[in-house]
N, C-alpha and C positions, 0 to 999 in steps of 0.2 A: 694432445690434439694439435695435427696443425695448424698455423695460422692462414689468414685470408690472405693470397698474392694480389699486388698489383693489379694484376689481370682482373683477378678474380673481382675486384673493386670495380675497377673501369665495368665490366660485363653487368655484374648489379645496377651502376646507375646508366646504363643504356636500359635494362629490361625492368625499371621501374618507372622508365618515358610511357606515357600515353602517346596515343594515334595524333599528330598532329599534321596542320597541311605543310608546314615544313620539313617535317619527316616524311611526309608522301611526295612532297617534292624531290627528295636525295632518290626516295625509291623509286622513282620515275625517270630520273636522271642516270641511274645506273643500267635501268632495264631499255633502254632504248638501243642498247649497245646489241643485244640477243635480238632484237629485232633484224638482224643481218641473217643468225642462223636461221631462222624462221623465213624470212625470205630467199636466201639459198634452196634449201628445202622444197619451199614449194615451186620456184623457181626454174627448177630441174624435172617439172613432170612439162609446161610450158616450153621451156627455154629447146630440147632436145627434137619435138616436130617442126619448131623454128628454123633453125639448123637445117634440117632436112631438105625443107621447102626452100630457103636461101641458095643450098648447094654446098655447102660448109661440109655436112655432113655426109654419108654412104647412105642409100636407100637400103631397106633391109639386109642380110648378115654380112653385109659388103664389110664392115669395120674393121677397126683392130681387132686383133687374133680371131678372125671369121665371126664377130659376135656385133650386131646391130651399134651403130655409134653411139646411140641414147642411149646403150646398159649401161658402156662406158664414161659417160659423161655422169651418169648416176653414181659409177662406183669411186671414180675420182672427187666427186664432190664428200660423198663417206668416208673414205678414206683419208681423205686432208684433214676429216673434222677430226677423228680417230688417231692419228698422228699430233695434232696440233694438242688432242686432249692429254695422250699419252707419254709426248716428248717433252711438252715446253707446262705442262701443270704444276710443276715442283716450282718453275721460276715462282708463281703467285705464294709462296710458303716462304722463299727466300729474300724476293724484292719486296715484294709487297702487291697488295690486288692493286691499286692506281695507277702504277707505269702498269701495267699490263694491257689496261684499259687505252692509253695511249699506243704507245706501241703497233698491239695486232689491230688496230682499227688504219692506223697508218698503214700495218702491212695488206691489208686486207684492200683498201683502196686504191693502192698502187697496183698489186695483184690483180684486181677487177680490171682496172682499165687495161692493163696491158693485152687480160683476156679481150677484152672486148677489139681488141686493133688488130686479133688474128685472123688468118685466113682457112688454114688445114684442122682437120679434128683433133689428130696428136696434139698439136699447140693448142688448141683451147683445151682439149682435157687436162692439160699439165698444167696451164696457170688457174684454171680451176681449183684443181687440186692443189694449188698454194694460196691461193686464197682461203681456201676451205679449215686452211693449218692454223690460220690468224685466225679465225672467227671459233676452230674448234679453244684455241688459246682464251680467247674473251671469255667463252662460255663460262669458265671454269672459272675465273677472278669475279665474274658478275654472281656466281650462286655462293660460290665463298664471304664475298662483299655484301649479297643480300643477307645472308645468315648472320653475319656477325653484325651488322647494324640494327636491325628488325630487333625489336623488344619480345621476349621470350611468347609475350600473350598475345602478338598479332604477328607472329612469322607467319601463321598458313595464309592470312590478308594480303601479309605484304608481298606472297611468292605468288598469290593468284591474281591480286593488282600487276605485276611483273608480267606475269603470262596474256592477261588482259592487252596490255603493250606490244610484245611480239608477236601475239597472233593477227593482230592490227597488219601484218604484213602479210596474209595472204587473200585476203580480199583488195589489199591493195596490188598484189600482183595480179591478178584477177581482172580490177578494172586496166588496168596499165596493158595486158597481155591485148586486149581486148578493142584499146586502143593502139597500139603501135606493132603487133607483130604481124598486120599484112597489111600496114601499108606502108610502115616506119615515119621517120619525123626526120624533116628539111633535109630528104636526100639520105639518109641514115637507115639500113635497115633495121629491122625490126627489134631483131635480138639483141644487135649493137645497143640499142637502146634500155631495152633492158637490162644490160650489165650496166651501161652506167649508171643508170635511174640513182643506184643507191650509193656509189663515191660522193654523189650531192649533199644526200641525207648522213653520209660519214661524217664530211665534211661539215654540217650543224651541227652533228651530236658530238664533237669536238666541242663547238663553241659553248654550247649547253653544257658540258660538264667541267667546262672552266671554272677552277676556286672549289671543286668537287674534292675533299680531305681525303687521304688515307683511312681503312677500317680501324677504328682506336683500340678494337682488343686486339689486333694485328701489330700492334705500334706496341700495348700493352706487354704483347709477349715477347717481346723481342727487346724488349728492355728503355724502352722510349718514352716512360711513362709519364712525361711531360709532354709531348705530341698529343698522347692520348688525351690527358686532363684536360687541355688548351679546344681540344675538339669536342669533346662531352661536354666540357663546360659551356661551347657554343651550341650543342642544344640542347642543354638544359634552358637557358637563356632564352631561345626562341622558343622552347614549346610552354615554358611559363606566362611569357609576353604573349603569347597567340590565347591560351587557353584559362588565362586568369585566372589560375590555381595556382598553388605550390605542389610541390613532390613530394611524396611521401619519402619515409627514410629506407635508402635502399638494404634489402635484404641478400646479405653479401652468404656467399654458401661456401663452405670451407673447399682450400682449392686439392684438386684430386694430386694424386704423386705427379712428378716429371718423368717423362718417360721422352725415347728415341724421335727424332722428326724425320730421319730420311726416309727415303723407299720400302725399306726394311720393317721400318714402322706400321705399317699394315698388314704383316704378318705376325705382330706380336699378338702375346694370347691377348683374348679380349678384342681387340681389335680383329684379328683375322676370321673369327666367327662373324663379327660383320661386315666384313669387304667380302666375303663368299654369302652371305645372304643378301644383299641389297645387288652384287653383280646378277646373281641367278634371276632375283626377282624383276629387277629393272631390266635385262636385257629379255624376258620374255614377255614382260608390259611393250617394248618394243618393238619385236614382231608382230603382236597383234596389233598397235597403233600406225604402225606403217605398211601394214601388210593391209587393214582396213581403209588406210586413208590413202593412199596409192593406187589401191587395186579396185575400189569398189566401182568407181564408172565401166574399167573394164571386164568384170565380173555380170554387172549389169547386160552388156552390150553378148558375153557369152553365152546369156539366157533370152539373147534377141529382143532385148529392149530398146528400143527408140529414144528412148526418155533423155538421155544420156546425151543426145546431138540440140537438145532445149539447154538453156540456162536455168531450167527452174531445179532440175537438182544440183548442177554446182553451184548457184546463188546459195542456196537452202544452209549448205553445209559449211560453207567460206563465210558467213554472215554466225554462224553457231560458234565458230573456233574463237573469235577475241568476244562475243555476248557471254559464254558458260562461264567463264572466268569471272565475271562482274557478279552471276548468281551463286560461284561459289564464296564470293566475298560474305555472304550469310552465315554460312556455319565452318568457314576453312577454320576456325580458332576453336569450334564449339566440341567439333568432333576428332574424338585419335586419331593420328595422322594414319597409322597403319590401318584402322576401321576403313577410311577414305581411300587408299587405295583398295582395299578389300572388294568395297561397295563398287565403285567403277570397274573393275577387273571384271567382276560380276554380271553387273549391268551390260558392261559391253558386248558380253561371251553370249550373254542372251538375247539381244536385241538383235546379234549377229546374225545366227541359229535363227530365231524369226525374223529378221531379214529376204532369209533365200524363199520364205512358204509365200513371199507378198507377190500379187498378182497386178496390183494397180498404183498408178501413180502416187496418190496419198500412199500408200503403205510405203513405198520405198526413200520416200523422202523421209517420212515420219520416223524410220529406223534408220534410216542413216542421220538424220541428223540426235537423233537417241544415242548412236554410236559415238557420235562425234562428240556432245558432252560428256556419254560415259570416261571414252576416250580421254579426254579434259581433265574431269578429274582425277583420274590412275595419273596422268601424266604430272600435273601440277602438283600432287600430294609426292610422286614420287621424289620429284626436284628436291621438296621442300625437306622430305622426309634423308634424303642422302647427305645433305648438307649438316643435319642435326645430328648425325648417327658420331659425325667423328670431333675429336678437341681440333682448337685454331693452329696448333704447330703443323699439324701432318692435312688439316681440309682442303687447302688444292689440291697433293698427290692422289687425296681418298677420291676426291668429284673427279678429277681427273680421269683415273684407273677406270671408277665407275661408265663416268661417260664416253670413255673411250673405248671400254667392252661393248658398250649400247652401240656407238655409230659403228664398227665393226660388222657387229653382226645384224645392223643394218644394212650395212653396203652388201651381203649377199643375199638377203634376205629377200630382195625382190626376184630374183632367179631360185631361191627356193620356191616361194609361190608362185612365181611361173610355169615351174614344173609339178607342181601340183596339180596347178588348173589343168595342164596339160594333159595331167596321169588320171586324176578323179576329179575332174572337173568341178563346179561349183560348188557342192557340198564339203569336197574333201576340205577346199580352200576355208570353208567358215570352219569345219569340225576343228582343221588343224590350228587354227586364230583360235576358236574357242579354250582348247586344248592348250594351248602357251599361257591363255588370261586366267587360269586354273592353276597353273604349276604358278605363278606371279600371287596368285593370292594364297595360295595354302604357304607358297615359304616365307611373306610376311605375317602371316596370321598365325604358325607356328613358331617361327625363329626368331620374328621381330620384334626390338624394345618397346615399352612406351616412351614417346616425347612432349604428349602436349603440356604446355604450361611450366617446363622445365627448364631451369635456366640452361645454357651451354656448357657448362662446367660438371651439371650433372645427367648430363647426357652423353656427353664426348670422355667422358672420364674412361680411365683403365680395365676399370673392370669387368667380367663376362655381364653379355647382356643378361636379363632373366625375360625369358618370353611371358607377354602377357597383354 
């Protein structure tokens, strides 16, 4: 039998920590950085009639290649994130997640402003789309970094604490658009100000993650096993001194073989059974979460509702996005991660589907904001759940790939539903949403591992998964 590595060691005393408030502080500190893509995101349903009304923009299919300049300003923000996932996610496997986290926050900042000092659509879609590259880059160092720090028995906490934080940024786009996009600030138009709003907040969350360590089983495997010890040692040390206990003796699990780390690496067996079930599944959790959270004011307004030009349905549902997250803090550890997406996929497909039959204003807020938790949790289980699937050599490439098939086929995915609505109008558009949160749950709930309460070692190991 083989013996326990290094790593293996380090990973046991990280996942034999309790929940401390200084391990909620690290994890707090790391998730504010995804608070960028989250505010991108919502940013680009706002930011684009901005544009319009400034004069920045072409009034209808005047844009680039005959196509409205908001689609484009939507696909270049998809696209950068999709490039940024897909190009530069190997760096976080090679240097390490914490320059990353420097870095694309730097690049991302400079990128914003410059967007913000243009004047034609081509130039702001372009430095959009560079900025979009940095923040697709963070993502992928920040869910690496969550995984590998979070102790084996409160990852689904710590990913839904995490998402609790980024979703914090679209009700704050929300009051911000609200305030500044017609009338702007000292002389500043509107949208200008909304690109900068967040180079501000860069520039704190900088400060705030100053003295922020390296992940230790990242340091672990790479043969630094003195960084790591130096850093686990510092919180064992704090969460001792906070929680006036000792530690129990960690249960070290024998370490799985070494296998490949480059690219290649995820088509080996074992592994490429799971990078084709978590891409299928998460990229169709996808379209229905963006195809819902995108589309549904104007879905509303395609069935002549009114409701939609009030703030009480997008209050309703921007105020639901960072609260679902706090109420999945109950049971994100209690239940299988793949049950959890199962159950939201679900939820979602159906509240969808009863969505379209509501006649009155309670109905339509009550299922969209139904949708918007369901949505929450498929989303946050999926995060949590991609991260766990692979060992720490090859987990940026794996999140990477994943999340860079996601924003892909996000970035056409609103012109698919477009032409849906276009083709079979409102029903088709829920059937076809329902229909992707269906193929999202059967190929986790047929092909996918279990994780909960498993260390990283024996979950990311070599071997073919066993569904169950």
């Amino acid at each position: 039998m083989s013996q326990p590595s290094s790593a293996a060691l380090i990973s046991a005393r990280i996942d034999r920590l309790p929940a401390s408030g200084f391990l909620w502080s690290w994890l707090a500190r790391v998730s504010f950085g995804a608070f960028f893509e989250i505010y991108e995101i919502a940013l680009t349903t706002v930011m684009g009639p901005a544009l319009v009304a400034a004069g920045n923009f072409h009034k209808g299919a005047g844009g680039l290649l005959g196509l409205p300049d908001q689609a484009s300003f939507a696909f270049a923000t998809f696209a950068g994130l999709f490039v940024g996932a897909m190009a530069f996610s190997s760096a976080a496997d090679r240097w390490g997640r914490r320059p990353i986290f420097t870095f694309s926050l730097v690049g991302y900042a400079l990128a914003t402003i410059v967007m913000g000092l243009q004047g034609g659509a081509v130039s702001i879609c372009l430095w959009r789309f560079i900025a979009s590259i940095a923040i697709g880059t963070e993502v992928v160092a920040i869910d690496s970094y969550l995984s590998e720090l979070t102790p084996k028995r409160m990852r689904g906490r710590g990913f839904a604490f995490s998402k609790f934080i980024q979703y914090l940024a679209i009700p704050v786009v929300g009051v911000l658009s609200v305030l500044v996009v017609h009338h702007g600030f000292m002389g500043v138009a509107g949208w200008r100000v909304l690109a900068f709003a967040p180079v501000i907040g860069a520039l704190a969350i900088w400060v705030i993650r100053r003295g922020l360590p390296e992940s230790p089983r990242w340091l672990a495997e790479h043969g630094r096993t003195a960084e790591a010890e130096r850093i686990v040692g510092e919180l064992e040390a704090k969460t001792v001194a906070g929680t006036g206990r000792a530690l129990p003796e960690p249960e070290v699990p024998t370490a799985p073989p070494e296998g490949p780390s480059g690219f290649v690496a995820l088509w080996a067996p074992g592994m490429r059974s799971r990078i084709v079930m978590i891409s299928l599944a998460s990229s169709a959790g996808t379209i229905a979460y963006f195809g819902f959270g995108g589309w549904l004011p104007s879905l509303l307004e395609a069935q002549g509702v009114t409701i939609t030009k009030s703030l009480q349905f997008t209050a309703a549902t921007s105020l639901a996005q960072p609260l679902a997250p706090l109420l999945f803090l109950l049971f994100a550890d209690r239940i299988e991660r793949k049950w959890q997406i199962i159950i939201g996929g679900l939820l979602s497909g159906a509240f969808g589907l009863l969505f379209v039959r509501q006649t009155t204003a309670l109905g339509w807020i009550g299922c969209g904001v139904a949708i918007t938790c369901a949505n929450n949790l498929l989303s946050g289980a999926m995060h949590t759940y991609r991260s766990e699937l692979f060992p720490t050599r090859i987990r940026g490439r794996a999140i990477g790939f994943v999340y860079a098939i996601d924003r892909l086929v996000a970035a056409f995915n609103s012109y698919l539903v477009g032409f849906i609505l276009m083709t079979f109008r409102v029903p088709g558009v829920f059937a076809f949403l329902a229909g992707a949160l269906l193929v999202c749950s059967l190929t986790v709930g047929l092909f996918g591992p279990r994780t909960k309460g498993l260390a990283a070692e024996e979950i990311g190991g070599d071997p073919v998964p066993v569904p169950g």
